[in-house]
PABAKOL-981738 format. One record per residue (C-alpha): residue number from 1; residue in one letter; x, y, z. Coordinates in Angstrom, 3 decimals, decimal comma. Each point is the difference from the previous one (the first is absolute). Example, Ala and Ser with C-alpha at 12.3 -4.5 7.8 and 13.67 -1.06 7.14 Angstrom:
<rs>
- 1	a	12,300	-4,500	7,800
- 2	s	1,370	3,440	-0,660
</rs>
This chain:
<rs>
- 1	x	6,462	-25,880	27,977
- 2	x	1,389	-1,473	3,025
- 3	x	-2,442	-2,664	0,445
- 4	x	0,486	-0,922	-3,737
- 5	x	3,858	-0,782	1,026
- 6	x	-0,368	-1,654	2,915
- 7	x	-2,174	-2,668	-2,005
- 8	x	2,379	-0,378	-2,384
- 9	x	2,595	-0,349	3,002
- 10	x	-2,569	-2,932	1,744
- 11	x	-0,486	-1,157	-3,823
- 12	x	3,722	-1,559	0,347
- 13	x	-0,584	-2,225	2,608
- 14	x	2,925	0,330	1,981
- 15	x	0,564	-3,026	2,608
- 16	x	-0,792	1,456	3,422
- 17	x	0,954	-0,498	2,350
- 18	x	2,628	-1,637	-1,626
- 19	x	1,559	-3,697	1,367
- 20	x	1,755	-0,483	2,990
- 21	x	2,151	-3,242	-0,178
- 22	x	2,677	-1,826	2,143
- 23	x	3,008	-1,297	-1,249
- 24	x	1,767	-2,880	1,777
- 25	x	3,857	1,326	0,330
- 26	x	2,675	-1,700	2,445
- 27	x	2,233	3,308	0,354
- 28	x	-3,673	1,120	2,092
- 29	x	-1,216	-2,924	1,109
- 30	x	3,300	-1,167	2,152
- 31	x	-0,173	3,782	1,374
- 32	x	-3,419	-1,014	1,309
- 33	x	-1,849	2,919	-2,485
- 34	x	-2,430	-0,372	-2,710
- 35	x	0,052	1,743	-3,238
- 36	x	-2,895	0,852	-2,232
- 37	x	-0,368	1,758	-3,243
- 38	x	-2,293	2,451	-0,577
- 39	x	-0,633	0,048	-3,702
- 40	x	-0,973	3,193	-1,321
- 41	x	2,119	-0,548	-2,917
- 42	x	-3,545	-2,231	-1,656
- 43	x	-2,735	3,121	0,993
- 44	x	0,505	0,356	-3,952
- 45	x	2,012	-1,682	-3,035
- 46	x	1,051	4,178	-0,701
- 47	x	-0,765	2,223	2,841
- 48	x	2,031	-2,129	2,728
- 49	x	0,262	-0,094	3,981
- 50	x	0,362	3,456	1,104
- 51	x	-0,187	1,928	-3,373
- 52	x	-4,326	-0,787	0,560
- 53	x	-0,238	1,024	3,169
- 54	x	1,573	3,153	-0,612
- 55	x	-0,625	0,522	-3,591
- 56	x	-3,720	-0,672	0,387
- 57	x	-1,155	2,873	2,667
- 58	x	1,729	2,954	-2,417
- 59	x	-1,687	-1,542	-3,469
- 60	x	-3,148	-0,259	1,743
- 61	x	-0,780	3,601	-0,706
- 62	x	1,771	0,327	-3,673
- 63	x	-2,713	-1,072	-2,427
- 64	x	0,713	2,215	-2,860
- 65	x	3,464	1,781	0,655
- 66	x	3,644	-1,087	-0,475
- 67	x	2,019	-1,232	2,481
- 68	x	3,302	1,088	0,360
- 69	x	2,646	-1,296	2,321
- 70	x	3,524	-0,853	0,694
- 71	x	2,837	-2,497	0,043
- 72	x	3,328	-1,282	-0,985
- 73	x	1,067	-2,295	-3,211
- 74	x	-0,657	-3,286	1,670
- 75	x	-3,336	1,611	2,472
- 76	x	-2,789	-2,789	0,669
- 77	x	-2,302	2,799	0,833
- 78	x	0,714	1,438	-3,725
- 79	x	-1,425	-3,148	-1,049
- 80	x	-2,762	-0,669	2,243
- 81	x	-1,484	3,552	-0,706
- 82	x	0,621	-0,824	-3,912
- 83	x	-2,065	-2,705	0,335
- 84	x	-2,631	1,132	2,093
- 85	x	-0,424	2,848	-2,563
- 86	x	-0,456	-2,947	-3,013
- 87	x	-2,335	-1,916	2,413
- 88	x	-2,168	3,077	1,226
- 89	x	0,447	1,977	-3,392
- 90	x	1,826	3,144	1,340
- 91	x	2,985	1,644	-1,789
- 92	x	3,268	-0,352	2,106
- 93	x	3,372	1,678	-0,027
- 94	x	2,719	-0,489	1,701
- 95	x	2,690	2,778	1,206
- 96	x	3,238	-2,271	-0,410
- 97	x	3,256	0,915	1,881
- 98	x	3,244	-0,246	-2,477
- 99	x	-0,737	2,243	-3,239
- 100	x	3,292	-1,502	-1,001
- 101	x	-2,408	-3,087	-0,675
- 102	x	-1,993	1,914	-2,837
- 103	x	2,035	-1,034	-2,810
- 104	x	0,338	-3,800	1,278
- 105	x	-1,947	-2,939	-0,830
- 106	x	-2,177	-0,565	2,436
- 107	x	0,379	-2,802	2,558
- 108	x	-2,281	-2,362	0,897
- 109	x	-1,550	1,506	2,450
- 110	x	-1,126	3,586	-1,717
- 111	x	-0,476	-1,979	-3,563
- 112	x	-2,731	-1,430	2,449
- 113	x	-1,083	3,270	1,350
- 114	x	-0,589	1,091	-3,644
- 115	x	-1,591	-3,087	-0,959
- 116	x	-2,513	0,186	2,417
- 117	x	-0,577	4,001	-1,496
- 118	x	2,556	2,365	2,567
- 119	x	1,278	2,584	-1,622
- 120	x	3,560	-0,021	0,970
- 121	x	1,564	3,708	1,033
- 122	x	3,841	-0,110	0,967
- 123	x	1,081	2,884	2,170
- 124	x	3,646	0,299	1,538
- 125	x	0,521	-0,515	3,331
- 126	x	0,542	2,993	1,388
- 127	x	-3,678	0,806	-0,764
- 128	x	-1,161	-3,234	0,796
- 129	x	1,214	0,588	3,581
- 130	x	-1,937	2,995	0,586
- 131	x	-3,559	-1,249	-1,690
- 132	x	-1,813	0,457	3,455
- 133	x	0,477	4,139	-0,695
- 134	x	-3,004	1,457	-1,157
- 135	x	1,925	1,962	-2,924
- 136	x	1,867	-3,195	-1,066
- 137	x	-3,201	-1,799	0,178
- 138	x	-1,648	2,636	-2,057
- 139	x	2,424	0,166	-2,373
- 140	x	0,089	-3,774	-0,565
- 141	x	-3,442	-0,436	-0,203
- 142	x	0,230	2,437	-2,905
- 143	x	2,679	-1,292	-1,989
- 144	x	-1,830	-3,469	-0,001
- 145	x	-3,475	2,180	-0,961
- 146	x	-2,289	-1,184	3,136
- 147	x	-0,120	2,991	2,326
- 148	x	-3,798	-1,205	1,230
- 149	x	1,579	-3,886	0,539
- 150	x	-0,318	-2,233	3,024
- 151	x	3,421	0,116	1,726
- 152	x	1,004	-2,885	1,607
- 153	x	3,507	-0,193	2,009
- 154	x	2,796	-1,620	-0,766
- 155	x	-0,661	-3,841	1,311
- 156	x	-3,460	1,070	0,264
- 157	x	0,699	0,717	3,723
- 158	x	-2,656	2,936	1,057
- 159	x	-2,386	0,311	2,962
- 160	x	-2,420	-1,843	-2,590
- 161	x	1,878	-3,223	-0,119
- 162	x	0,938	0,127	3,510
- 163	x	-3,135	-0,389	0,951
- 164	x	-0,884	-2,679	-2,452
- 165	x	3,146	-2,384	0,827
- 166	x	-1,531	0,461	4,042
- 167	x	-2,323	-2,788	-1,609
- 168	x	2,630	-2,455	0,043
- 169	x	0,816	0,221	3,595
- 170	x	-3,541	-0,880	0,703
- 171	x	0,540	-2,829	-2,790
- 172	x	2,745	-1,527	2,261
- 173	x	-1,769	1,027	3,221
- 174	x	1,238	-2,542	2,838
- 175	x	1,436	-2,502	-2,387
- 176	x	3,547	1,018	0,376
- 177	x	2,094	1,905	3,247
- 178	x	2,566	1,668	-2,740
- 179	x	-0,945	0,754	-3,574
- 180	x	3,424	0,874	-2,483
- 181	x	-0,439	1,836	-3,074
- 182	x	2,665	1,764	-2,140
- 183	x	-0,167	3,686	-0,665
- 184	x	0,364	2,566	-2,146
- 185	x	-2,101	2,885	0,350
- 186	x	-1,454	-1,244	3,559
- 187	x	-3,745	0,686	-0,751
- 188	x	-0,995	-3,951	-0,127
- 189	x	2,040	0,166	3,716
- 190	x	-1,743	2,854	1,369
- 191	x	-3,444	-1,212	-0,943
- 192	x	0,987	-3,631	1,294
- 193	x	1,318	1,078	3,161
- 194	x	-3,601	2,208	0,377
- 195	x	-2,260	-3,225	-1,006
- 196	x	1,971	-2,771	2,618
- 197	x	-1,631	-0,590	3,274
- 198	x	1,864	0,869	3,288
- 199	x	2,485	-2,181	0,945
- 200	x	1,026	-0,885	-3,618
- 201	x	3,089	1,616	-1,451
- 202	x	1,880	1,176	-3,665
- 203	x	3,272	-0,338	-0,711
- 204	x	1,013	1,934	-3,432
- 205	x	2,590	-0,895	-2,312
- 206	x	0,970	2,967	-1,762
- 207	x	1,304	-0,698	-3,961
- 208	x	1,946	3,171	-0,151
- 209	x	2,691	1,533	1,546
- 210	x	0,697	3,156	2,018
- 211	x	-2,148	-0,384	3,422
- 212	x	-2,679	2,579	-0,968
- 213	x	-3,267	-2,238	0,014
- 214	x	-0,887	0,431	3,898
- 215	x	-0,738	3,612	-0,568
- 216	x	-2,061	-0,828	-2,872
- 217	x	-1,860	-2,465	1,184
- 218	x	-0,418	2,392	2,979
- 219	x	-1,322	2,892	-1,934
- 220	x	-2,338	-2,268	-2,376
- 221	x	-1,747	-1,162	3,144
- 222	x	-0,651	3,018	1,263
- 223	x	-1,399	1,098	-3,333
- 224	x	-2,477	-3,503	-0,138
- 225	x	-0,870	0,456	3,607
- 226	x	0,967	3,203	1,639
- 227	x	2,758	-1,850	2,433
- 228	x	2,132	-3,435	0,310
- 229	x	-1,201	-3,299	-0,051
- 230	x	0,738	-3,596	0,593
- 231	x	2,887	-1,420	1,266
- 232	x	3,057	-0,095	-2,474
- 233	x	3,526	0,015	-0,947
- 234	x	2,354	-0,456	-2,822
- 235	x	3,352	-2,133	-0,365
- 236	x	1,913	2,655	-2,592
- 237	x	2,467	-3,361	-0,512
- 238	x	-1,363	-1,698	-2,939
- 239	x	-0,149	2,281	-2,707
- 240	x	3,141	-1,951	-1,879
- 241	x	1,603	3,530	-1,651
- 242	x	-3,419	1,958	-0,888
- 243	x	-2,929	-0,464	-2,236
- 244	x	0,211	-2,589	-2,415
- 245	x	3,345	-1,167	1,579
- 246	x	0,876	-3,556	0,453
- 247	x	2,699	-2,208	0,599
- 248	x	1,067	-3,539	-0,978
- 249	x	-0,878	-1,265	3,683
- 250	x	-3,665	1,454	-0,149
- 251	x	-0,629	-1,791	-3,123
- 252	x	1,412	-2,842	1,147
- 253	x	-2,646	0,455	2,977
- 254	x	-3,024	0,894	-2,321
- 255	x	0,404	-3,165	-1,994
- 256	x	0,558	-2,428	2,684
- 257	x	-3,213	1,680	1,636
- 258	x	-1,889	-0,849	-2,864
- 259	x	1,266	-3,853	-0,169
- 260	x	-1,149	-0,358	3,650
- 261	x	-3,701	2,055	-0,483
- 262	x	-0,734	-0,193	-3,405
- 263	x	-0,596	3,981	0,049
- 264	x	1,332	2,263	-2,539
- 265	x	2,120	2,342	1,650
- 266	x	0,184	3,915	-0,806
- 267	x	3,526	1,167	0,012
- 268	x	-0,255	3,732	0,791
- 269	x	-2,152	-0,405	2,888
- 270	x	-1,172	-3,319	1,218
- 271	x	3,118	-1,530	0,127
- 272	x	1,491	2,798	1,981
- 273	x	-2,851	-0,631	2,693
- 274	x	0,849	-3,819	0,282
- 275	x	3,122	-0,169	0,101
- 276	x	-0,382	2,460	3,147
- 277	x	-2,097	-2,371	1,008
- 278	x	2,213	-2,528	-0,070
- 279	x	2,841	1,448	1,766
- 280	x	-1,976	1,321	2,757
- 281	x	-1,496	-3,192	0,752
- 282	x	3,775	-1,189	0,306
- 283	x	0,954	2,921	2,092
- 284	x	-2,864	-0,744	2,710
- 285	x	-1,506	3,370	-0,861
- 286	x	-3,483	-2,120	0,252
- 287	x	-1,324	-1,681	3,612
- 288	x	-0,654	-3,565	-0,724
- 289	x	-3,772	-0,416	-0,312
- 290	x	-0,050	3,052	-2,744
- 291	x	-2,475	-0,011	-2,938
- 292	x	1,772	2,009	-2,578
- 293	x	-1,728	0,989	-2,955
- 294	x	1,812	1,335	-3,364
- 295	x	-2,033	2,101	-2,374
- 296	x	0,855	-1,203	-3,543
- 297	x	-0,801	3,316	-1,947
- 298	x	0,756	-0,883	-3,439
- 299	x	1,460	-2,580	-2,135
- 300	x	2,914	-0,295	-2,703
- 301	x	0,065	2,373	-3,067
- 302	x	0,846	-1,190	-2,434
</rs>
């Protein structure tokens, strides 16, 4: 059963490892640093950047049984699980926070989820916060009929995809001295960090508010690999209000960051990550003679 899925998985053809490409951009290049791109947002046209790596080490084992996991109304893991389940053939559901959204239309992003064949299960907050308990668990995994599923976490973050996103540190090897990537969960950080060589660094760009994601990342590595690794740190300054939050001056930046690089740039979390970028490079935070390197883990949606 689990080699059957892990064909199907290789059947897909993701593109690894996935390009590494430098952009040409004055507000580095006149601070004497060089900027690349690491795209992981084209490993796949629907399981993008770090929604593979992390999806593909908990399906690998699935072949036959639903899949149940968990997100909010606008989740990119929601949708990357949804459509791994059409493209592997696995029944999906997804544990939804809000059940004031049950008697909504759905918006775009969960009329994709059940498009793509997730059943959709709205539970109120209160419950959603404590779906880690075993007896919440339990009881959720009974109301949505799938007590013998495949449970994957919330962002798919789980000593599993830890260890699969260690890949892409080896990926980026000695190419860059700093890789950025924006967070949510932390697991594509903690396997990073894990996968660089010594001497290479991570600097985390957390999407949410509160200050809560060093412990996390913390415990998840100790989970993937009994103890800390790699050097990294996070800049809690860019999250722009919370998940999903923008502002008129971050769209502003998105946009003119696509004119320059003809990339399209992902508002939630990519954009966070440059712009960070950006502003460090103006504060000096980088030595002259720096190769940075920002992971691009998804695209527009959408």
């Amino acid at each position: 059963m689990t080699g059957t899925c892990t064909s199907a998985l290789s059947a897909l053809r993701p593109r690894l490892p996935s390009p590494l490409q430098e952009v040409a951009d004055e507000r580095f290049e006149r601070r004497g640093l060089r900027l690349l791109l690491k795209r992981d947002d084209l490993i796949h046209p629907e399981l993008v950047g770090n929604k593979w790596r992390k999806l593909a080490p908990n399906l690998a084992g699935a072949a036959g049984s639903t899949v149940v996991t968990f997100g909010g109304a606008y989740s990119n893991h929601l949708r990357a699980t949804a459509a791994a389940g059409r493209l592997l053939g696995l029944p999906t559901v997804g544990v939804v926070r809000g059940q004031e959204l049950a008697g909504r239309p759905l918006n775009p992003s969960l009329a994709r989820c059940a498009a793509d064949g997730m059943r959709l299960h709205f539970t109120d907050r209160s419950t959603y916060r404590r779906k880690t308990e075993p007896d919440v668990l339990a009881a959720l995994l009974r109301a949505v009929d799938a007590e013998d599923a495949v449970v994957v976490p919330e962002g798919g973050s789980n000593p599993a995809a830890v260890r699969g996103c260690r890949a892409l540190g080896g990926e980026l090897g000695e190419h860059a001295d700093v890789v950025a990537l924006a967070c949510g969960t932390g697991g594509t950080l903690a396997g990073l960090a894990a996968g660089l060589p010594a001497g290479r660094r991570v600097l985390g760009i957390p999407v949410l508010k509160g200050g809560f994601l060093t412990e996390d990342i913390r415990r998840l590595q100790d989970r993937a690999f009994g103890g800390p690794r790699g050097d990294w740190s996070l800049d809690d300054r860019f999250h722009f209000g919370g998940y999903a939050r923008t502002t008129a001056g971050l769209e502003a930046f998105a946009e003119d960051f696509e004119r320059r690089h003809g990339l399209p740039v992902e508002r939630v979390y990519v954009a966070k990550m440059l712009h960070a970028l950006v502003t460090l490079a103006e504060e000096g935070a980088f030595p002259r003679g720096t190769t940075v390197a920002a992971v691009v883990t998804g695209r527009p949606f959408p």
